[in-house]
Residue, then its C-alpha position, 0 to 999 in steps of 0.5 A: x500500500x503506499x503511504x505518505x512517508x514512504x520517501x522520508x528516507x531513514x527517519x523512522x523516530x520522526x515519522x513515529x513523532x508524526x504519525x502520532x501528532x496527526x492522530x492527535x489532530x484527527x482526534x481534535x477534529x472529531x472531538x470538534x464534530x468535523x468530519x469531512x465527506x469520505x472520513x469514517x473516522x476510524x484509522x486505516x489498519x497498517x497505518x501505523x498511526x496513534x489511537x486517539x489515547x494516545x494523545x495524552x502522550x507528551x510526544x504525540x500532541x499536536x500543535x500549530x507550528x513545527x521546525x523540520x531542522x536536518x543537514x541537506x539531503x535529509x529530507x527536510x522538506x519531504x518530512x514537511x509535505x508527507x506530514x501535511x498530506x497526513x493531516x489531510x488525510x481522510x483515512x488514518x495518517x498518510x495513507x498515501x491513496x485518499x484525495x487529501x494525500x494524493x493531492x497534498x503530496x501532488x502539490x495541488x491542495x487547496x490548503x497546502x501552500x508551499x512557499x519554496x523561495x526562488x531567489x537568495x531570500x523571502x521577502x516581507x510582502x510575499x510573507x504578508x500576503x501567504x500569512x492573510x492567505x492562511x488566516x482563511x477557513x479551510x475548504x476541506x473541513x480539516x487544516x489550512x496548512x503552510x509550507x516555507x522551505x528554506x526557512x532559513x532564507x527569511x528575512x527579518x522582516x519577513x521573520x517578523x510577520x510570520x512571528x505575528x502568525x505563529x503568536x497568534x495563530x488562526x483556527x485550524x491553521x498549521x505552520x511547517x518550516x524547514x531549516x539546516x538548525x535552530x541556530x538563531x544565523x538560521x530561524x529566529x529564537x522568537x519563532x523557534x521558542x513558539x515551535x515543536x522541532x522534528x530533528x531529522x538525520x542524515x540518512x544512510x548510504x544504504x537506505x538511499x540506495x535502496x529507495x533508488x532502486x525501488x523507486x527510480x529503477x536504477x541498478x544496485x550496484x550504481x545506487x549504492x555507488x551514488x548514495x556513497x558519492x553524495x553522502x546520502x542525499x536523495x536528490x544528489x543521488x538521483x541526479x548523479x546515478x541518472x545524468x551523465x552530465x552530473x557524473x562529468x561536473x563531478x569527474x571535473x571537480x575530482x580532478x582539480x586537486x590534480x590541476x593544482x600545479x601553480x598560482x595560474x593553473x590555481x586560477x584557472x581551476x577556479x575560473x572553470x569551476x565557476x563557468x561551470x557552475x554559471x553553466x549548469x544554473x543557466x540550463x536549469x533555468x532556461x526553460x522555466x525563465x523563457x515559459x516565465x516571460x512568454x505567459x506574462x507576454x501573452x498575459x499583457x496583449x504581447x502582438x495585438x493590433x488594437x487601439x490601445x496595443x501600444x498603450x498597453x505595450x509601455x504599461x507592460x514595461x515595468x512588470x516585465x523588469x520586475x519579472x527580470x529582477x526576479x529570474x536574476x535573483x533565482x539564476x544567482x541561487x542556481x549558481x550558488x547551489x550548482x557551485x556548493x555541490x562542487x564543493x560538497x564533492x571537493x570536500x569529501x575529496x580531502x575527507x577520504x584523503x584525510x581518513x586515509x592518512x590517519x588509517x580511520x577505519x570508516x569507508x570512503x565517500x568517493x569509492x571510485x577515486x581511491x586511488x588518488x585520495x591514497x596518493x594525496x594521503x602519502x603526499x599531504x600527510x594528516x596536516x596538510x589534508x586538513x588544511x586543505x579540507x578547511x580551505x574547502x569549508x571556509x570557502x562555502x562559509x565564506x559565499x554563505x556571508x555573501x563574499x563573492x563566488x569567484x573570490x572565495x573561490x580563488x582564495x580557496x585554490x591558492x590554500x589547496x595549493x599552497x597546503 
């Protein structure tokens, strides 16, 4: 039977903590005498959820808003969506067949919205508008549910009206954020305080591996060679084990250590690390920018011939720039994306080289770059990987404070180089 879960991958402690919050939100519901048509009101079998005596459990209370907190690839916003479909769900909790979860987990819920940011932040007036939205009554008769991926992308004013929300929630309105931690650089204390925090865990090779396989269809030998490539993120690990172009950027990054043979070849490495990049976002984002421009074309009387075409061809100016404005801001976080996966690859480099040298008895991320990790381990010795792994680090901290790309990106070659 599907269920809602089935794609939260190695998180068994936090699908139980939800499984029974939702059971508790059933039992809330029906103590209320709300039953939406299709809710018998009696938990499918196999379900796994709570009675509703279990409510009384400390853990499995439900409340309005939650912090989904993991590293990338943990499924933090897949925890999120499968738990919002078993609040939806008519039949137990996420059953994964009933229209409240085939519609929440496809994304077209009335009352699921989803707030996925597209450019480097999520700003105030777009956080007004989806806070007014939620303030409504749900059509389904169960919850007005609000998603914001990447909550960590707020900001503070946008913080602040989303805190007014949480503070003083509506009716049967529920708030699911994602972010990497509870640390305040991520979600405020204010907003975190008014929260229940679902920590999640990176999930193992192996059960990447295995929903690869299940799922996707892919062969075992190449899932269980991606899932240990990526350091188990779902995602990563689709792409690379389905995309050869991903299996190429990576096969680039891989070989910079050995390009590392002056300040110019430095350079070069860092300018072809960062067209690499530029390139990868921009394929990403071709096709939605131009679908982008051509409905909003078509939207404001793009080739009409009538009395006020021309009229409404200047008024089409500024809407036009504005929507130009916003597809440069989600081509620079496609490039900040596109370029942290090369470094996550870099830095798992020196990490086996690392490892290595210190005869760590743990199992290399990059399985198949053995060899050069063995002789970057006897050339380098313990100290010299290290610092080489904390140049990598403090390049990705150091565009995550805003310093441009391409001169962290530089200082970084010369530190691989120098050692």
């Amino acid at each position: 039977m599907p269920d809602a879960f089935a794609d939260l991958v190695g998180q068994d402690e936090a699908v139980a903590t939800l499984r029974r919050a939702a059971a508790a939100a059933a039992a809330v519901l029906h103590t209320a005498g709300t039953r939406p048509p299709g809710d018998d009101g009696a938990a499918s079998p196999g379900e796994g959820g709570a009675a509703p005596a279990e409510a009384g459990d400390p853990g499995a209370g439900m409340t309005h808003a939650w912090i989904f907190t993991g590293p990338p690839g943990s499924g933090r916003s897949v925890a999120a969506r499968a738990f919002a479909a078993a609040l939806q769900c008519v039949h137990g909790t996420g059953c994964g067949e009933c229209p409240g979860c085939h519609t929440t987990l496809a994304g077209t819920h009335a009352d699921v919205r989803l707030v996925v940011p597209e450019g480097l932040s999520i700003g105030v007036n777009e956080m007004r508008a989806l806070v007014l939205r939620a303030a409504s009554t749900p059509s389904g008769g169960r919850w007005q549910i609000v998603i914001i991926e990447d909550a960590d992308r707020l900001t503070e004013a946008a913080g602040n009206a989303l805190l007014k929300a949480v503070e003083e929630p509506p009716p049967r309105t529920v708030f699911l954020l994602c972010a990497p931690s509870t640390h305040p650089d991520d979600i405020s204390v204010t907003i975190r305080s008014r929260c229940r925090v679902v920590p999640l865990r990176q999930p193992p090779p192996d059960a990447v591996a295995e929903v690869l396989v299940r799922r996707d269809g892919i062969a075992p030998d190449v899932a269980r060679w991606a899932a240990a490539a990526t350091q188990g993120h779902v995602g990563r690990a689709r792409r690379l084990a389905g995309d050869p172009q991903s299996r190429a950027r990576r096969e680039a990054v891989l070989a910079v250590p050995r390009r590392l043979t002056g300040v110019g070849a430095a350079f070069d490495a860092a300018s072809a690390l960062i067209e690499a990049a530029v390139a990868e976002a921009a394929a990403s984002v071709a096709e939605i920018d131009a679908a982008e421009r051509a409905a909003l074309e078509t939207a404001l009387g793009a080739g009409g011939t009538g009395r006020g075409a021309a009229g409404a061809a200047r008024g089409a100016a500024g809407q036009l720039k504005e929507l130009e404005r916003r597809q440069k801001s989600r081509a620079t976080r496609a490039q900040r994306d596109a370029l942290d996966r090369a470094l996550v690859d870099l830095a798992a480099f020196y990490r086996d080289a690392l490892t290595t040298a210190l005869g760590a008895s743990v199992a290399p991320v990059h399985t198949d770059a053995v060899e050069l990790t063995d002789a970057g381990a006897r050339r380098w010795q313990p100290e010299g990987a290290l610092r080489r792994l904390e140049a990598v680090l403090a390049c990705r901290t150091a565009i995550e404070a805003n310093v441009k790309p391409r001169i962290a990106v530089e200082a970084m070659m010369l530190a691989l180089w120098k050692g």
